[in-house]
N, C-alpha and C positions, 0 to 999 in steps of 0.2 A: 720274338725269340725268347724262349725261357731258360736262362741260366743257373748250373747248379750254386751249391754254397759256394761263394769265395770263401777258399782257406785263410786268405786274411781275416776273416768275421771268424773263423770257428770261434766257438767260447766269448765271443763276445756280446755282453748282454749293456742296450744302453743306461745310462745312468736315470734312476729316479729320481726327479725332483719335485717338492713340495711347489704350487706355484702362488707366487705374491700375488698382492691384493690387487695389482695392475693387473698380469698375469690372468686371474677369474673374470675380471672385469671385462676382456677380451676372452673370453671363452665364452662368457654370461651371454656374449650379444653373439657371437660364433653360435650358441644355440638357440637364442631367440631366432637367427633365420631358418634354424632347422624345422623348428614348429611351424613356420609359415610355409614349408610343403613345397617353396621353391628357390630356382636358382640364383645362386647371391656370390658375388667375388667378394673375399676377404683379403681385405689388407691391414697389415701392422707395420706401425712405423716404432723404431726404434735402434740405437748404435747394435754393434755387432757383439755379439754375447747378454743381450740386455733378455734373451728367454722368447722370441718370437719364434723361433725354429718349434719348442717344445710347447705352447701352444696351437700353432700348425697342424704336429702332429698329434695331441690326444683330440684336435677337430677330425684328421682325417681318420681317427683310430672310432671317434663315435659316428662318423659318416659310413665307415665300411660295418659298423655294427648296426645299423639301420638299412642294410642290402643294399646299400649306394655304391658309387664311385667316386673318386676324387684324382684330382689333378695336381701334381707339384711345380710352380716354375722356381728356377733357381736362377739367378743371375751372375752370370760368371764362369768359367771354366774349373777354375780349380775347388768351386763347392760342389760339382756333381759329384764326385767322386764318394766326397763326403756326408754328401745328404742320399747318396746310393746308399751307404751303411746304415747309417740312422735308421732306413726305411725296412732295410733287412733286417735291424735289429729288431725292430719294431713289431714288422707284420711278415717275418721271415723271410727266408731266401726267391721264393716267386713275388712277393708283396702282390698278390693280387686285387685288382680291383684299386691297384694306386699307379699312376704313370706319372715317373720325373722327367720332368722338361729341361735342360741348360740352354740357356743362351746367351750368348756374346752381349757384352754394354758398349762394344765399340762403336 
């Protein structure tokens, strides 16, 4: 099902950030598998706000600029919502070519 804009999102453009030296270093190796032409699960470990969401997403923003697809899992209920935005903010209100997953940690 494709959804128009949520009027929530109008005007909303997500924030730019420059990213730390960790940050590249997990993008670095985020595109090292890209070269290698195949399928690789990413994971980043870090507390909540430490910048792994915004990594994520300029992998899945150089993955859909390569004719790819990408998958989002989010853990928890109350971050879909929230990584629903991000995603539109990101790659607009259809986000094509990106599907978020939530699911329960219970």
């Amino acid at each position: 099902m494709i959804r128009a804009e949520d009027p929530f999102d109008a005007g909303y453009t997500p924030p730019a950030h420059e990213l730390n030296a960790e940050q590249e270093r997990a993008l670095k190796a985020i595109r090292a598998r890209f070269e290698l032409g195949e399928f690789g699960v990413q994971f980043l470990h870090g507390v909540t706000g430490s910048g792994k969401t915004e990594v994520y997403l300029r992998a899945v923003q150089e993955t859909l600029a390569r004719g790819k697809t990408a998958l989002v899992l989010v853990a928890g209920d109350c971050a879909d919502a929230w990584i629903g935005r991000q995603c539109r903010g990101w790659f607009g209100a259809r986000f094509e070519g990106v599907a978020v997953f939530a699911f329960g940690t219970e």
